[in-house]
C-alpha positions in Angstrom: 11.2 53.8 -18.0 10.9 56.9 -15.7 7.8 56.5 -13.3 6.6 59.9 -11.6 8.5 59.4 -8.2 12.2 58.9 -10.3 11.4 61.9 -12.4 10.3 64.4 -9.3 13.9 63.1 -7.9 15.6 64.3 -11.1 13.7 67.7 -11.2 14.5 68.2 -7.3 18.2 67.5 -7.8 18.7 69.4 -10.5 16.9 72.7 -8.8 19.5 71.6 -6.2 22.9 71.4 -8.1 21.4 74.4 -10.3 20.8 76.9 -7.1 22.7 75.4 -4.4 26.0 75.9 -6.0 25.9 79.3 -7.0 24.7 79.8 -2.8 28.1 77.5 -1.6 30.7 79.4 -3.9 28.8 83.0 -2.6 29.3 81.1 1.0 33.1 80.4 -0.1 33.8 83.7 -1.2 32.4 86.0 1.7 34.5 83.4 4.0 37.8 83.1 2.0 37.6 87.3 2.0 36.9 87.7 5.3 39.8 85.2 6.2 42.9 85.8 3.7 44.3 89.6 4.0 44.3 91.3 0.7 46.8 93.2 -1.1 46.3 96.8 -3.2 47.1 97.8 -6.1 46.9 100.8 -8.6 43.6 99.9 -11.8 43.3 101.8 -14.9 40.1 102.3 -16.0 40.2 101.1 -20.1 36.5 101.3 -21.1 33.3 101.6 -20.3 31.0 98.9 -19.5 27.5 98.9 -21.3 25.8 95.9 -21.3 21.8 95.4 -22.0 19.9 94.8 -19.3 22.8 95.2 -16.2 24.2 98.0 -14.6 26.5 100.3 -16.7 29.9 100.2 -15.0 34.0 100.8 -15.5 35.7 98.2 -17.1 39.4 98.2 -15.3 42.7 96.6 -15.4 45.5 95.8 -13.0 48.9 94.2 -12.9 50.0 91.8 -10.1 53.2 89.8 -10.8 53.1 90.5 -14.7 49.7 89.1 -15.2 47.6 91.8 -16.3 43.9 91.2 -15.3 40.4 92.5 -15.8 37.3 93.5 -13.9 33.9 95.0 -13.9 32.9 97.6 -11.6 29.0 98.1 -11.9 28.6 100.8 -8.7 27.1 104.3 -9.8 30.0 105.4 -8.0 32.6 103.9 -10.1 30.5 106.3 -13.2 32.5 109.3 -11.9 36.1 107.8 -13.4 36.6 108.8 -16.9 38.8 106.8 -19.3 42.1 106.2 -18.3 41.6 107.8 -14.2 43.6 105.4 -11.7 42.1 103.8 -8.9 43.4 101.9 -5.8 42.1 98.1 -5.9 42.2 95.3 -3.2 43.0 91.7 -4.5 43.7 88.1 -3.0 47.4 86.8 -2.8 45.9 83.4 -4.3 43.2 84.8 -6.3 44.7 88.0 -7.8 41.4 87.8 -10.4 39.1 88.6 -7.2 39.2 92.5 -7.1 37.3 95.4 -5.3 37.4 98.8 -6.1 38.3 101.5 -3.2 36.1 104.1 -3.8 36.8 107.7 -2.9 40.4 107.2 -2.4 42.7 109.6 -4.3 46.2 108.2 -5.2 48.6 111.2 -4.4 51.1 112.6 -7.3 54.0 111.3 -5.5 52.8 107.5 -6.5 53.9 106.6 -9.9 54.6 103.0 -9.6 53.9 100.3 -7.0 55.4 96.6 -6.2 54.4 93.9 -8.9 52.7 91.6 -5.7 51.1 94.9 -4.1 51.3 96.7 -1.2 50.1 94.8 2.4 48.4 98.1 3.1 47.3 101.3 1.1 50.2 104.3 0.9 49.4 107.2 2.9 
């Protein structure tokens, strides 16, 4: 049987495991970026992104290596691309499904493809 001390131990570990590892992946993310140089790429964007209660966004995709991936950008800025607009994105070599959008960044005419593993920096 659970006496009061054994159960305020469960409820203290489980607010533990519940917040503290969404905090140490944040922690592992902000340091892996900040470590690892990033590649860029060229995004489509393929639909909008309405969901209840969030942000409305740009739902975009990307290539690296063949694998086509997806991602969500939720900034009012990313509002301004219409369906089917192209966008320069930076991604991690070993986490290609970790994307940021580069806002404000036209890609000039002359760019109509790009390497499958990305470029090391953007094209002027």
């Amino acid at each position: 049987m659970l006496d009061r001390k054994n159960t305020k131990i469960i409820y203290i570990s489980a607010v533990i495991i519940l917040f503290g590892i969404p905090i140490i992946y944040g922690f592992y993310m902000q340091i892996y970026t900040s470590f690892v140089k990033p590649r860029y790429t060229i995004a489509v964007i393929i639909d909008d992104y309405l969901i209840a209660r969030e942000a409305p966004g740009k739902i975009y995709q990307y290539k690296v290596n063949g694998i086509t991936y997806k991602n969500v950008c939720k900034r009012k800025e990313c509002n301004v691309y219409t369906i089917g607009s192209k966008i320069y994105i930076k991604f991690w070599v070993n986490h290609p499904e970790w994307s940021k959008v580069i806002l404000n960044l036209d890609i000039p005419e002359y760019i109509n493809s790009y390497p499958e593993d990305g470029w090391s920096t953007l094209p002027k």
